[in-house]
N, C-alpha and C positions, 0 to 999 in steps of 0.2 A: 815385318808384316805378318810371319806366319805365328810368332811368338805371341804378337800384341794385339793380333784382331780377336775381338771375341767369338767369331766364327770359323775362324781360320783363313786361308788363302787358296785359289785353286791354282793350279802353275801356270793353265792358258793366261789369268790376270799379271803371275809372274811374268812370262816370254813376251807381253803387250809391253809391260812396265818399265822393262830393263833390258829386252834386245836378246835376249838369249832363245834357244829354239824350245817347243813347250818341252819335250824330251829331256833336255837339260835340267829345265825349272823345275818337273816331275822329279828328277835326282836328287839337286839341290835342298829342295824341300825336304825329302827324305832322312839327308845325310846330319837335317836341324833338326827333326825329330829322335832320330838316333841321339846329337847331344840332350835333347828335351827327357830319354828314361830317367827315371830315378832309377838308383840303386845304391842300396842301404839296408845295412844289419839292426837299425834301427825299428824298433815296434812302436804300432797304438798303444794308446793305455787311457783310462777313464772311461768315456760312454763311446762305445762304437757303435757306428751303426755296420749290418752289413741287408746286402741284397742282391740281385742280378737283374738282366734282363735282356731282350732280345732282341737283335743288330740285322736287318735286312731288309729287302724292297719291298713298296709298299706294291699288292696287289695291281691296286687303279691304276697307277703310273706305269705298269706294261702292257707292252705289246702282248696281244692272248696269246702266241705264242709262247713267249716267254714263260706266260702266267699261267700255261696250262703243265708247264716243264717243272716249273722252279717251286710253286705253290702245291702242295698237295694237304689240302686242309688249313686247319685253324690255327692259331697260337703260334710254337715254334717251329714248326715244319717248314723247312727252309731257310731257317735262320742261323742265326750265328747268338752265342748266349758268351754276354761279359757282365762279370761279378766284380764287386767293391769291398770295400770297407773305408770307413770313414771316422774319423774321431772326432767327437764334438768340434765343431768352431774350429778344425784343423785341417790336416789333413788326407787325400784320399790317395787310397791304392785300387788301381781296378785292372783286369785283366783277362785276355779270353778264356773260358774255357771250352771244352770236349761236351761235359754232360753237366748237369745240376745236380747229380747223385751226389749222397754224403760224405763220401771218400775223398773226390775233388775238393768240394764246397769248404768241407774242414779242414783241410790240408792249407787251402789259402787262407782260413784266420787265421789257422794255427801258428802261420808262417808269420803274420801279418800285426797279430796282435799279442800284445802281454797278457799273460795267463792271472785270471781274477780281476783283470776289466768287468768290465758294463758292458753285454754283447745285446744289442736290441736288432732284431730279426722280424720278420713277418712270418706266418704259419705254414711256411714249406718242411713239409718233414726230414726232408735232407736240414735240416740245423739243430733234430733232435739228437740230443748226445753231448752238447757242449757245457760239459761238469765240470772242466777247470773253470769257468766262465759263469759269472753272473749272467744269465740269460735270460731276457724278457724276451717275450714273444707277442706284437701286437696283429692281431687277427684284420684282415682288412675285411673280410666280409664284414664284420662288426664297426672297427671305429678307425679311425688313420692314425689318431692323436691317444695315447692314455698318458696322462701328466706330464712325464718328461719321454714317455717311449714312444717313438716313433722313428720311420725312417726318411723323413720329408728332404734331411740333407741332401740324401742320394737320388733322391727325387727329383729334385734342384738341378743336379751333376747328369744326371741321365738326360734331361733337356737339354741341358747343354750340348751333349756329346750328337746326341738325336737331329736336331738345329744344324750341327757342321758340318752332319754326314748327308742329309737329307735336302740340306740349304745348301751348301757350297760345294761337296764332294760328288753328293750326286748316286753315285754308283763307288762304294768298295768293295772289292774282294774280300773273303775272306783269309785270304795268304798275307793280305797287310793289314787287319782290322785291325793287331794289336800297336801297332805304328802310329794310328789315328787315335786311338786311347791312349796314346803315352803322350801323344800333343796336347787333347783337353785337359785330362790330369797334371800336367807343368801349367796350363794357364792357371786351372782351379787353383793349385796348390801355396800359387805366386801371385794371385789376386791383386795381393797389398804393394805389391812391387810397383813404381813406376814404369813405363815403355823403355828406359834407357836401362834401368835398373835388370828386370827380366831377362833383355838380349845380353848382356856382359854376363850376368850369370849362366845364362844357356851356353854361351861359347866356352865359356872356362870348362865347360865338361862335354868337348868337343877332343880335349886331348887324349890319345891312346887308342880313342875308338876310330873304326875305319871300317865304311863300307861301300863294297863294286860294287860297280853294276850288273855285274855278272852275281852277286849273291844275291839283291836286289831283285832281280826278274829270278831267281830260280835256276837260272841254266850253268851255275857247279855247283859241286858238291862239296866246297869249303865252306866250312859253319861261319857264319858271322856274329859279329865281333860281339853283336847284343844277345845273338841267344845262348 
């Protein structure tokens, strides 16, 4: 369910479905995310898109208390910022980060993509400086689309991710937002897959990795197994 719905699963739906306590199903879900990371030395190459954007509660939907605490101003203040990259017709890798500054931002293409791709960006100056890199820059105050530059994929991907946090999750933390990014980017990546096909290859990389629930909630200090 959690692999094949397009929105994902909540656990309370798991603990109704199959009997187990929501506490459990909370776990469970987790432990199929964990198999759902990629990881791979593998790069992008040809047209990437890359981008970011902003992960948190909507104003309206709180309580003022909340919304006089959590909100302070416009844009990201309060939020949580997760960046991508995407290869044409392929691929995405996306991931939280700290800040939008240059340092970050380039660090994950750099990581992410092959040097002398097609890097198409929008007009954040944090993506000035990327000279290994064909780099197109398309302005969105101006146009969304110029011929083939644009970043509309990620556009696409960000709804998606937006929809299952907002539709089904409800409320994430931010100590597990990258958990919940690593679910939509296995569905994105595995599209073409059928429902039988997705869950066998999700479990095959399910081996080696292991995590408590005690690293899970935070309360030790043994690193787990994904970061």
């Amino acid at each position: 369910m959690l692999l094949n719905c397009k929105n994902g699963v909540f656990s309370w739906e798991i603990h109704r479905a199959i009997g187990v306590t929501q506490k459990s199903a909370w776990f469970m879900l987790h432990r199929i995310r964990l198999a759902a990371q990629n990881k791979t030395f593998n790069k992008l190459a040809g047209e990437v898109e890359v981008d970011e954007t902003f992960i948190g509660g909507k104003a309206r939907n709180m309580h003022a208390d909340k919304r006089e605490e959590k909100i302070h101003g416009r844009g990201p203040d309060g939020k949580t910022i997760v960046a991508a990259v995407l290869e044409l017709g392929g691929t995405v890798r996306a991931q939280v980060c700290r800040t939008r500054r240059k340092r970050e931002l380039q660090e994950m293409i750099r990581e992410n993509v092959e040097a002398g791709s097609e890097v198409f960006t929008d007009a954040l100056k944090s993506y000035d400086g990327l000279n290994e890199f064909q780099h197109q820059v398309i302005d969105h105050a101006q146009a969304y689309v110029r011929g083939s530059v644009h970043t509309n994929g990620l556009e696409n991907f960000w709804s998606l991710l937006k929809r299952s946090i907002h539709g089904t999750y409800v409320s994430v933390e931010p100590f597990h937002l990258f958990r919940y990014v690593d679910e939509q980017a296995f569905r994105y990546n595995n599209r073409n897959m059928n429902d039988i096909q997705r869950f066998v290859f999700a479990m095959r990389h399910i081996v080696g990795r292991r995590l408590t629930y005690k690293q899970l909630t935070g309360k030790t200090a043994e690193v787990p197994d994904e970061l």
